[in-house]
C-alpha positions as protocol buffer text, in pm:
chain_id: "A"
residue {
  index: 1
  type: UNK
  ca { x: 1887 y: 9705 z: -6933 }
}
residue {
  index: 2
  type: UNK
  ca { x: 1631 y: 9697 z: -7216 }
}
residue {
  index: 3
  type: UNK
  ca { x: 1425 y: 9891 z: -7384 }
}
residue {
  index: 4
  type: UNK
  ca { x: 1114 y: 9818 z: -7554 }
}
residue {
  index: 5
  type: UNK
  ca { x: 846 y: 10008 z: -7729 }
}
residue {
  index: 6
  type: UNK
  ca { x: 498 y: 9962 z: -7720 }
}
residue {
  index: 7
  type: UNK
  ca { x: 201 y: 10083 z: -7994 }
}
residue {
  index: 8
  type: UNK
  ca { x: -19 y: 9801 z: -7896 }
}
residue {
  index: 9
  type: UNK
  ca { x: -229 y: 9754 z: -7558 }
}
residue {
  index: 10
  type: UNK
  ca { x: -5 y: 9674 z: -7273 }
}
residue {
  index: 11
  type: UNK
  ca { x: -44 y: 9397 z: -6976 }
}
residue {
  index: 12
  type: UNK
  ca { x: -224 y: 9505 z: -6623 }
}
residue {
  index: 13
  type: UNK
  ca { x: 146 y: 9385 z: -6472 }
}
residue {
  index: 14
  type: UNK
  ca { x: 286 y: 9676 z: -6650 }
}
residue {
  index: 15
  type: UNK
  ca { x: 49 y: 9893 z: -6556 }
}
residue {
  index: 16
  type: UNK
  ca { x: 90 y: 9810 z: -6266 }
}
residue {
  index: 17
  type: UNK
  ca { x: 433 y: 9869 z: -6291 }
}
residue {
  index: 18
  type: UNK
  ca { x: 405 y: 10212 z: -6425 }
}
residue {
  index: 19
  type: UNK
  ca { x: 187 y: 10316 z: -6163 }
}
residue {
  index: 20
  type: UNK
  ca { x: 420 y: 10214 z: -5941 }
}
residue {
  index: 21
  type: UNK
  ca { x: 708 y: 10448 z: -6109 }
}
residue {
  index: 22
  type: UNK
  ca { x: 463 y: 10747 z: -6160 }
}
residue {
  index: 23
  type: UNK
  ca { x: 365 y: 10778 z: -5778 }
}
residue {
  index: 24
  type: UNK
  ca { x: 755 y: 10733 z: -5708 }
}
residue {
  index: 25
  type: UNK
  ca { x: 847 y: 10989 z: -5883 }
}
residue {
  index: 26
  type: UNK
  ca { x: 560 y: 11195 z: -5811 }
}
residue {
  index: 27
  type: UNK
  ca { x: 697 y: 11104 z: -5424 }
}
residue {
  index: 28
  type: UNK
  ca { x: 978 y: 11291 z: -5532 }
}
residue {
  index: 29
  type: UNK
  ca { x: 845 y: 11569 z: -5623 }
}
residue {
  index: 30
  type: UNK
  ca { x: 809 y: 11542 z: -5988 }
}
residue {
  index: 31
  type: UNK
  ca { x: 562 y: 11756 z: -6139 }
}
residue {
  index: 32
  type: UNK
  ca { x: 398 y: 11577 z: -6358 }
}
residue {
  index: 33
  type: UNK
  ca { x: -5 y: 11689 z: -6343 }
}
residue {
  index: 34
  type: UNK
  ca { x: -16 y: 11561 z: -5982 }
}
residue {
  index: 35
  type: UNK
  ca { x: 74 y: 11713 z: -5691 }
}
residue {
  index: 36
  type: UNK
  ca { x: -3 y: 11418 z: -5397 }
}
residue {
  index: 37
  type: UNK
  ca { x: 89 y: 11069 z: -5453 }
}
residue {
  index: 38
  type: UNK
  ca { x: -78 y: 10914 z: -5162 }
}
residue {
  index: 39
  type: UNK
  ca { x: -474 y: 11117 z: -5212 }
}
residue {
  index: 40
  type: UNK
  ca { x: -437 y: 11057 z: -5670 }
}
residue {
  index: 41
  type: UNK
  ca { x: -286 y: 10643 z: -5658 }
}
residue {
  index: 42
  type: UNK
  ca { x: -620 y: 10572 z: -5831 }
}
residue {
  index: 43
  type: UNK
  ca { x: -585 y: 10888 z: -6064 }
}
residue {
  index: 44
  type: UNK
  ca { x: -245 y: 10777 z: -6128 }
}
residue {
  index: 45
  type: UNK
  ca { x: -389 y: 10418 z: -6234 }
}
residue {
  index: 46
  type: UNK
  ca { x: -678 y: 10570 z: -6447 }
}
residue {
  index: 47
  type: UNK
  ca { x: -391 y: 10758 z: -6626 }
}
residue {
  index: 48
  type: UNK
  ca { x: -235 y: 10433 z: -6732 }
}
residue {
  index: 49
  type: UNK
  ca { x: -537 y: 10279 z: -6829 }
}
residue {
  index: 50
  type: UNK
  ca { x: -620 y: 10553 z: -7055 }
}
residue {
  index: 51
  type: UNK
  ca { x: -272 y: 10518 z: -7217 }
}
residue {
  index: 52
  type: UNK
  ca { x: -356 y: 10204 z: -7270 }
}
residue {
  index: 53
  type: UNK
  ca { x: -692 y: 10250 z: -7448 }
}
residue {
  index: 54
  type: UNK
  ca { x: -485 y: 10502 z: -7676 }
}
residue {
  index: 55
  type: UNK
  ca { x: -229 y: 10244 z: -7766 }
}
residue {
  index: 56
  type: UNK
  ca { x: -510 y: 10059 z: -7840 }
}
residue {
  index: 57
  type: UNK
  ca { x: -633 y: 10319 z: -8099 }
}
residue {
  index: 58
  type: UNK
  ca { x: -279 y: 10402 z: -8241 }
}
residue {
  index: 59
  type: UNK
  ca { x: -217 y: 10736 z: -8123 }
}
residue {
  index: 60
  type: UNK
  ca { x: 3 y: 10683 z: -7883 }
}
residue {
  index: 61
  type: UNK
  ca { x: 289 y: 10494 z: -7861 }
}
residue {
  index: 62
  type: UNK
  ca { x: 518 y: 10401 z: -7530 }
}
residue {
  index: 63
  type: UNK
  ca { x: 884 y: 10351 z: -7497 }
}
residue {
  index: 64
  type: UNK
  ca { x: 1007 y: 10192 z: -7135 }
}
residue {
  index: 65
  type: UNK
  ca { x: 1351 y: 10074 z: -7005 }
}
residue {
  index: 66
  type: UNK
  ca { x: 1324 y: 9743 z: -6827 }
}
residue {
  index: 67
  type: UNK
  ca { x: 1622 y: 9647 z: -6541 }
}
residue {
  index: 68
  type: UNK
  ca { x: 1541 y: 9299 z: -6342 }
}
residue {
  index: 69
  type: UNK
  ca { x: 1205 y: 9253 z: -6512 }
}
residue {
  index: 70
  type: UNK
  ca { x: 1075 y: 9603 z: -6368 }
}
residue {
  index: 71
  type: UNK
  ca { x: 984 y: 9915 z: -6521 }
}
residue {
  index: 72
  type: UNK
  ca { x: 1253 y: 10186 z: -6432 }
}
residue {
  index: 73
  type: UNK
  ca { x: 1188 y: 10397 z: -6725 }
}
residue {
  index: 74
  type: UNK
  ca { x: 902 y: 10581 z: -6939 }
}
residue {
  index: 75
  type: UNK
  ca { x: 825 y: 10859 z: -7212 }
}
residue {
  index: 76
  type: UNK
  ca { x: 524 y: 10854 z: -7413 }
}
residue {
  index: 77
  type: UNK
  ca { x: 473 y: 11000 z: -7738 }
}
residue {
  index: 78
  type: UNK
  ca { x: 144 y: 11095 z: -7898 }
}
residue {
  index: 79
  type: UNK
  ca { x: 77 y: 11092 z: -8215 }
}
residue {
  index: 80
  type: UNK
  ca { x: -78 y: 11372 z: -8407 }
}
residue {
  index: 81
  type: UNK
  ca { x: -393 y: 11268 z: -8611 }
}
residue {
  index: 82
  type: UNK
  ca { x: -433 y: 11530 z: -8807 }
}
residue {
  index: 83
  type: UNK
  ca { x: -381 y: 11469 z: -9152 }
}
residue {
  index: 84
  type: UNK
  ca { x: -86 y: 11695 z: -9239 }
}
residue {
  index: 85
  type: UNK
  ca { x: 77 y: 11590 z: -8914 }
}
residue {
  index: 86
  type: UNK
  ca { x: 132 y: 11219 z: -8941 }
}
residue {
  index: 87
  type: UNK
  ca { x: 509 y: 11282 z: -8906 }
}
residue {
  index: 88
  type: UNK
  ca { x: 505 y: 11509 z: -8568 }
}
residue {
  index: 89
  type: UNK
  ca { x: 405 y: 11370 z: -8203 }
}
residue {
  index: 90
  type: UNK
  ca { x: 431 y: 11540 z: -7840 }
}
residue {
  index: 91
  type: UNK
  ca { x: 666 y: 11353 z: -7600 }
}
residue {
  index: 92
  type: UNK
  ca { x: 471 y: 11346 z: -7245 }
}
residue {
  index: 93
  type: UNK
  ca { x: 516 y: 11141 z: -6944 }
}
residue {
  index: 94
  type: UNK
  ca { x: 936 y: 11098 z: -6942 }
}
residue {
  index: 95
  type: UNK
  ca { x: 1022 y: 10948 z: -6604 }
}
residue {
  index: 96
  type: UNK
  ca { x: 1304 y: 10779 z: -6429 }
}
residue {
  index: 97
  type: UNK
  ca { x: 1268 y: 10573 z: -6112 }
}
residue {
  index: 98
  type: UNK
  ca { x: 1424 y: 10774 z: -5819 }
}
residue {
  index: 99
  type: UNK
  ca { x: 1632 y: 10458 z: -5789 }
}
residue {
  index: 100
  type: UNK
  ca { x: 1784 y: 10480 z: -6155 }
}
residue {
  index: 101
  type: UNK
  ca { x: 1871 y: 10836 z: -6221 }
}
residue {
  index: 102
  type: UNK
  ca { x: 2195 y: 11021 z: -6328 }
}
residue {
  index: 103
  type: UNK
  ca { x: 2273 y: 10663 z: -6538 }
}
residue {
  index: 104
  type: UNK
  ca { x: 2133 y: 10825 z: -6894 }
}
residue {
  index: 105
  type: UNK
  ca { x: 1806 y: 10661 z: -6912 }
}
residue {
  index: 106
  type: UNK
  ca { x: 1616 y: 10928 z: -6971 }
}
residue {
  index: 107
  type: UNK
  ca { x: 1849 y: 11034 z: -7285 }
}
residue {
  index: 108
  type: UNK
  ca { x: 1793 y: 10677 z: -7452 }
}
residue {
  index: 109
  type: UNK
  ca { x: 1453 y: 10724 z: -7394 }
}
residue {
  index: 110
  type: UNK
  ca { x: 1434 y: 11036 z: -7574 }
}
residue {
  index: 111
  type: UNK
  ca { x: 1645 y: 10890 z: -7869 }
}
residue {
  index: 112
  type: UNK
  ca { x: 1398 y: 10600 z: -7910 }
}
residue {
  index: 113
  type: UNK
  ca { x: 1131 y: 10882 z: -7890 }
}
């Protein structure tokens, strides 16, 4: 198991990827701002994509746990931009493949956070 962080644009494969873990938990009844994984895939996507444009603009930055080369993993953190908050963020997004829970992922993703 790894983990890596991200606060630079990201590769389609891992967007990919972490559409793939969004609509699997979102299978499982996660509530995470979508309510049916089959109808929002594209939404889902779009959602990644626009991470991706933030990473790209430094206010956001993206922590994932890797097992086997695949995304099992995620929390996101944005970044406050206001001036007298350059030391805060918002954690958003923390999900664990369906596969991988109850192992303490999600707790070393929130200590990386």
């Amino acid at each position: 198991m790894m983990i890596y962080c991200y606060d630079d644009k990201i590769s389609e494969i891992k967007i990919e990827q972490l559409t793939k873990l969004l609509y699997r938990c979102v299978l499982g009844g996660a509530s995470v701002g979508y309510t049916d994984a089959e109808t929002q895939i594209d939404d889902m996507r779009n959602y990644w994509l626009s991470v991706n444009h933030s990473l790209s603009t430094n206010t956001f930055k993206l922590i994932t746990t890797v097992i086997d080369g695949q995304i099992v993993g995620v929390v996101g953190l944005e970044l406050c931009t206001k001036p007298n908050g350059k030391h805060r963020g918002e954690i958003c997004k923390l999900l664990v493949s369906p596969d991988h829970r109850h192992k303490g992922i999600a707790q070393q993703l929130m200590q990386k956070g």
